[in-house]
C-alpha positions as CSV (number, residue, x, y, z in Angstrom):
1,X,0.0,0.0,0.0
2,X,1.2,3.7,-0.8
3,X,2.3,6.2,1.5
4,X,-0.3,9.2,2.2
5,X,1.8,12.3,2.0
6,X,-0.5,15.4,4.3
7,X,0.7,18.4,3.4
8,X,0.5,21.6,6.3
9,X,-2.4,23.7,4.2
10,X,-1.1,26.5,6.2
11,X,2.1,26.8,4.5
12,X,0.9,26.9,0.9
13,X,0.4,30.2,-1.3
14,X,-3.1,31.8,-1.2
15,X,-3.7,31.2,-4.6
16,X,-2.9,27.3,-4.4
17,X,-5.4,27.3,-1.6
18,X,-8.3,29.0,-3.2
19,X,-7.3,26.5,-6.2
20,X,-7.5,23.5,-3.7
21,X,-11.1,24.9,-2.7
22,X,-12.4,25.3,-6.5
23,X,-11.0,21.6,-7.6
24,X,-12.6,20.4,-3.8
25,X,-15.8,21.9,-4.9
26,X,-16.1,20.7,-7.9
27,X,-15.3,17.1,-6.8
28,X,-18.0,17.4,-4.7
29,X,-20.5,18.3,-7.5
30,X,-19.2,15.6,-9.7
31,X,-19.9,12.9,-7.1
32,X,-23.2,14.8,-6.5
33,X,-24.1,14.5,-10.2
34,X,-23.3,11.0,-10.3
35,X,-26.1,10.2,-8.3
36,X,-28.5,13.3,-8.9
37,X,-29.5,15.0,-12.4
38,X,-29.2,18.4,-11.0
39,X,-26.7,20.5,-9.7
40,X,-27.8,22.6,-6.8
41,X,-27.0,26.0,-7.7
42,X,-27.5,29.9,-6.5
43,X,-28.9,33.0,-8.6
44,X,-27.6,36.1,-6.4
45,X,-30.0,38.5,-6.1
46,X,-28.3,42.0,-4.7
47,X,-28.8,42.6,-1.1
48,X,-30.4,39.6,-0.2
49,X,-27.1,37.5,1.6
50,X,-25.5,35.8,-1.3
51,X,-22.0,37.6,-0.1
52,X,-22.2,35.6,3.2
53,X,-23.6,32.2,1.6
54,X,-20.7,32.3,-1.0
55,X,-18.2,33.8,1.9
56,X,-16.7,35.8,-1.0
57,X,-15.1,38.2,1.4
58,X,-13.0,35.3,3.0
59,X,-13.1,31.3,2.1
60,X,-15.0,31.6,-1.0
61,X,-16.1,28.3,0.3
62,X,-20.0,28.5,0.2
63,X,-21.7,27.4,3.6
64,X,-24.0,25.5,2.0
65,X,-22.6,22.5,-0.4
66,X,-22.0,21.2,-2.7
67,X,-23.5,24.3,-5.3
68,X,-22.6,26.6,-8.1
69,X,-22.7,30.3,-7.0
70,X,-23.5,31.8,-10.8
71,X,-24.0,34.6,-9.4
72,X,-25.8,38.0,-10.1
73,X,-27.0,36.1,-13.9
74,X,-30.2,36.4,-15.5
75,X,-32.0,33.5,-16.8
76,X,-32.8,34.4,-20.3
77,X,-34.4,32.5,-23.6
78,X,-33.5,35.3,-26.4
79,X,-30.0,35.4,-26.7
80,X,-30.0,39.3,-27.4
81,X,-32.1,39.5,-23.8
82,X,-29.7,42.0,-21.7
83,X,-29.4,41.4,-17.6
84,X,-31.0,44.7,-16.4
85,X,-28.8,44.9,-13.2
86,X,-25.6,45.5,-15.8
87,X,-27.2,46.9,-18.0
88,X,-25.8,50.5,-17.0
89,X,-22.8,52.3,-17.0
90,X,-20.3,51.8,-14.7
91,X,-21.0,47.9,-15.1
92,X,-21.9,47.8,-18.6
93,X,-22.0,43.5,-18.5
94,X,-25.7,43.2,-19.9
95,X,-25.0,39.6,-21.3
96,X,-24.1,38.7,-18.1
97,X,-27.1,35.5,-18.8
98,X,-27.7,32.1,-18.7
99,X,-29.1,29.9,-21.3
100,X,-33.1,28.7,-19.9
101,X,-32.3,25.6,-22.4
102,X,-29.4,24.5,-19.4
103,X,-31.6,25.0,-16.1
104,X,-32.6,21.8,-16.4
105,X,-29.2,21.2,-15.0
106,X,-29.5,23.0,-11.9
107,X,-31.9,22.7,-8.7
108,X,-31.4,26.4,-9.0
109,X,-32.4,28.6,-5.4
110,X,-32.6,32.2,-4.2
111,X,-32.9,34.4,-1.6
112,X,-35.7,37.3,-1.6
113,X,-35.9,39.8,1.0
114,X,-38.8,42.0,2.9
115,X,-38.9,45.2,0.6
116,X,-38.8,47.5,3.1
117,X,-36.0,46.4,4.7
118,X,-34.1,45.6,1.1
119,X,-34.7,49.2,-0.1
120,X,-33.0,50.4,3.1
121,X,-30.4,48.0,2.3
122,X,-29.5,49.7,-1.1
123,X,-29.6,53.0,0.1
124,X,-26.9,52.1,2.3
125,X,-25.0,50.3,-0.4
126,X,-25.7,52.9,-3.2
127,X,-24.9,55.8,-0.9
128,X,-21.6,54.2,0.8
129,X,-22.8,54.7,4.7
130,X,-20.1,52.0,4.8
131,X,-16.9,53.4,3.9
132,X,-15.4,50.0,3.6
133,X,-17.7,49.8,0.5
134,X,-17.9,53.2,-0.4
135,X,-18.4,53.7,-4.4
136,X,-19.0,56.7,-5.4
137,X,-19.1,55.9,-9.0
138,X,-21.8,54.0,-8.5
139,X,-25.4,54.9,-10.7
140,X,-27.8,55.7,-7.8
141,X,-24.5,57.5,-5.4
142,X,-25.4,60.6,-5.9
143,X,-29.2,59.9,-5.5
144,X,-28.8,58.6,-2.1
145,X,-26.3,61.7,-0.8
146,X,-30.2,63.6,-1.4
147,X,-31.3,60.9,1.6
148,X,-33.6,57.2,2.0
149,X,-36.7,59.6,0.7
150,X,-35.5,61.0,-2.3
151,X,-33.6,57.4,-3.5
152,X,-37.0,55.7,-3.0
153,X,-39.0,58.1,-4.9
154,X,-36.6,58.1,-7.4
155,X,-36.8,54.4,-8.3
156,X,-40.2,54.3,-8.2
157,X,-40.0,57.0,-10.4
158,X,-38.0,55.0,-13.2
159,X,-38.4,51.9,-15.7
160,X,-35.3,52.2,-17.4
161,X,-32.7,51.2,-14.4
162,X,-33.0,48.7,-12.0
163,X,-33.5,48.8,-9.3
164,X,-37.3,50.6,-10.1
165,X,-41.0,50.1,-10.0
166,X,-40.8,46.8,-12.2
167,X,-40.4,43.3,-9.7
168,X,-36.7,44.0,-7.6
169,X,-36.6,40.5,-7.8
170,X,-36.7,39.6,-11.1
171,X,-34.3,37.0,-11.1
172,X,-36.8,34.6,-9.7
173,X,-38.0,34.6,-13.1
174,X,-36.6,33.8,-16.7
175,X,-36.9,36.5,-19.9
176,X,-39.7,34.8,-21.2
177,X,-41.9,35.2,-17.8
178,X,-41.3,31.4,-16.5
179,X,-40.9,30.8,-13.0
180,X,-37.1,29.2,-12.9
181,X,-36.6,28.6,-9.0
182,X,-37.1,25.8,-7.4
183,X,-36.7,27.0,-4.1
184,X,-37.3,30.6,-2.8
185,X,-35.7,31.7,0.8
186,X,-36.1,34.4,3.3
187,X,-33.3,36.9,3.8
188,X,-34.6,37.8,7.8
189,X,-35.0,34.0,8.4
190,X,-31.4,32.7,6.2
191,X,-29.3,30.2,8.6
192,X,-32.6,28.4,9.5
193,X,-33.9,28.3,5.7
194,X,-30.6,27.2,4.6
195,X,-30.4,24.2,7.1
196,X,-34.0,23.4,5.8
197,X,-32.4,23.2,1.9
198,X,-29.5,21.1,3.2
199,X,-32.1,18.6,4.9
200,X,-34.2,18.7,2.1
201,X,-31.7,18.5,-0.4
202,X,-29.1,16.3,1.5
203,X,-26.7,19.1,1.5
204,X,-24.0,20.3,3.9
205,X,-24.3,23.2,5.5
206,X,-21.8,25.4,7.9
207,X,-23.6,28.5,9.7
208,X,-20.5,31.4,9.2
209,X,-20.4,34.7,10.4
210,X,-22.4,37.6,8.3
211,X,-20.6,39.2,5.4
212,X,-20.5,42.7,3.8
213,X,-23.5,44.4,6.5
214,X,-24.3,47.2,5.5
215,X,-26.5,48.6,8.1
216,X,-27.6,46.6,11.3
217,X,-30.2,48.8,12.4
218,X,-34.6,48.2,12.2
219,X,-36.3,49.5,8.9
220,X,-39.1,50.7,10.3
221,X,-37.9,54.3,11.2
222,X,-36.9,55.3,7.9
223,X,-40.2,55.1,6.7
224,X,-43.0,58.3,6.7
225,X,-46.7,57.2,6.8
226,X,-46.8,58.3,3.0
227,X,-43.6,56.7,2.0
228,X,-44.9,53.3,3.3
229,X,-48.1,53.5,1.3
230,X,-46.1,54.3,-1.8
231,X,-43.8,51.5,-1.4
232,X,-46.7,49.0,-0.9
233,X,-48.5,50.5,-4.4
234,X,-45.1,50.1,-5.9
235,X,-44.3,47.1,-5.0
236,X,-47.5,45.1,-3.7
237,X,-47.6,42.2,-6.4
238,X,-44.0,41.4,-4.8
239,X,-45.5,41.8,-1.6
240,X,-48.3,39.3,-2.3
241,X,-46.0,36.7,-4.0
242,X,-43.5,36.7,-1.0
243,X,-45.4,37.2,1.9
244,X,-44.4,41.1,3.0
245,X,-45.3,43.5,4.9
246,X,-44.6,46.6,6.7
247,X,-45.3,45.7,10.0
248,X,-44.1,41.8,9.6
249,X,-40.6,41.8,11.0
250,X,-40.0,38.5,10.1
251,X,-41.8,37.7,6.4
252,X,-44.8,35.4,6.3
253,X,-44.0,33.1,3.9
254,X,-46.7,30.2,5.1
255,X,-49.1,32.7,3.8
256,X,-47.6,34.2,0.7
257,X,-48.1,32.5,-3.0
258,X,-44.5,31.4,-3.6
259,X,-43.3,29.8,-0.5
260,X,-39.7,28.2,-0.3
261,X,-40.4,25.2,-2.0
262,X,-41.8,26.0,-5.6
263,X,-44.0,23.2,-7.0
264,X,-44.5,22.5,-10.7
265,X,-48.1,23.7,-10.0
266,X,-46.7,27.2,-9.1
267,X,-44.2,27.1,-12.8
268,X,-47.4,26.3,-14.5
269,X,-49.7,29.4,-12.9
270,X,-47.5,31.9,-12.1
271,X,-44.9,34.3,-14.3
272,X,-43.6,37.2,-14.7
273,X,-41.7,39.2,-17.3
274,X,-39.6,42.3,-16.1
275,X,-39.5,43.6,-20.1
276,X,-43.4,44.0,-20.2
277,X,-43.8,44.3,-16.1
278,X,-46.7,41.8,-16.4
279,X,-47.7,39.1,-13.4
280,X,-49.9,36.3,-14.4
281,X,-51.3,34.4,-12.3
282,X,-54.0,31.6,-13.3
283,X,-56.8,30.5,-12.2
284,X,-57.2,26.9,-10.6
């Protein structure tokens, strides 16, 4: 019998290491698709946790595996479809896509978040409150130096760069208005969500300390009386799908249309395309 040789991980170059964790990963997912036909994966929808389940400000180890991170991509059928979150100047990466012909690859997940709480979110992100992640070249800086108010207004003021009054979570859905996710989680309720998936799903999964916060504090105070009405016009069809509300802390999902696990009854009924802003959702 051979000799094992263990080699002190500690002592290797930073870029072998992050190598060892790529060609680890994907040995995982080959001996996952040996067995399975699909390859859990994650669509990263801004400001909704995929920095800290990707830990792409340490490991880049993901705490839940094995799964492909693809991502901020946009699920797309047309081939000259553009991804609307690059689709703007500084970024400028609109085919930033994936093929719908190769979901059928992936169990493919995501992470939605209360509105309220995910607007207040990007205003810290756009506006740089953070100086660790301070950009001042980004689209909406500028907006959010005016204050929360004035940012909020103005997306729900736009069409033409996301984020505005279309669906903030898009992503859920494919160019062509089908409903690609097969499972749908809560940002306010992650860890436990993402030890449900690994249960589900026989995954792994390794609670971590957050990543890239950008604000710690409750929602609720930035918010007017007539702000909040204006956010639940803008944005009540999300509201309905996902189970939000102003005054619900903690979102509930066992009462919203899409809970986290999607059934083929909900692909069949429910869609949505972000080109045309339409919702449709059949009847029984």
């Amino acid at each position: 019998m051979g000799s094992i040789l263990r080699v002190d991980a500690s002592i290797l170059p930073k870029k072998n290491l992050f190598s060892m964790r790529i060609q680890k990963m994907a040995r995982r997912i080959r001996r996952w698709t040996k067995f399975r036909r699909r390859v859990p994966a994650f669509i990263h929808i801004p400001k909704t946790g995929g920095t800290y389940l990707g830990q792409l400000e340490s490991t880049q180890t993901p705490v839940i595996q094995p799964v492909k991170h693809l991502g901020h991509r946009y699920v797309v059928t047309n081939p000259d479809s553009l991804n609307p979150i690059y689709n703007v100047p500084p970024y400028n990466w609109p085919k930033y896509t994936i093929n719908y012909a190769d979901t059928h690859k992936y169990l493919l997940f995501v992470v939605v978040r209360n509105i309220y709480d995910w607007l207040v979110s990007y205003y810290h992100h756009a506006g740089g409150t953070n100086e660790k992640y301070r950009n001042m070249e980004h689209y909406d800086y500028a907006l959010a130096q005016k204050g929360f108010d004035y940012l909020v207004n103005s997306i729900m003021d736009r069409e033409d760069i996301w984020p505005n009054r279309k669906f903030i979570f898009f992503q859920v859905f494919a160019d062509n208005g089908k409903l690609v996710a097969d499972y749908i989680l809560r940002n306010s309720t992650l860890d436990a969500d993402l030890e449900w998936l690994a249960q589900a799903e026989k995954l792994e999964y390794h609670q971590q300390p957050r990543q890239r916060v950008g604000h710690s504090d409750d929602y609720k105070p930035y918010y007017s009386s007539g702000l909040i009405q204006k956010v639940e016009s803008t944005w009540n069809r999300e509201m309905l799908l996902y189970g939000f509300s102003f005054d619900k802390t903690f979102d509930n999902s066992d009462k919203a249309l899409l809970r986290k696990k999607i059934s083929k009854y909900d692909k069949d009924h429910i869609s949505y395309c972000y080109s045309t802003d339409t919702l449709k959702i059949l009847p029984n």
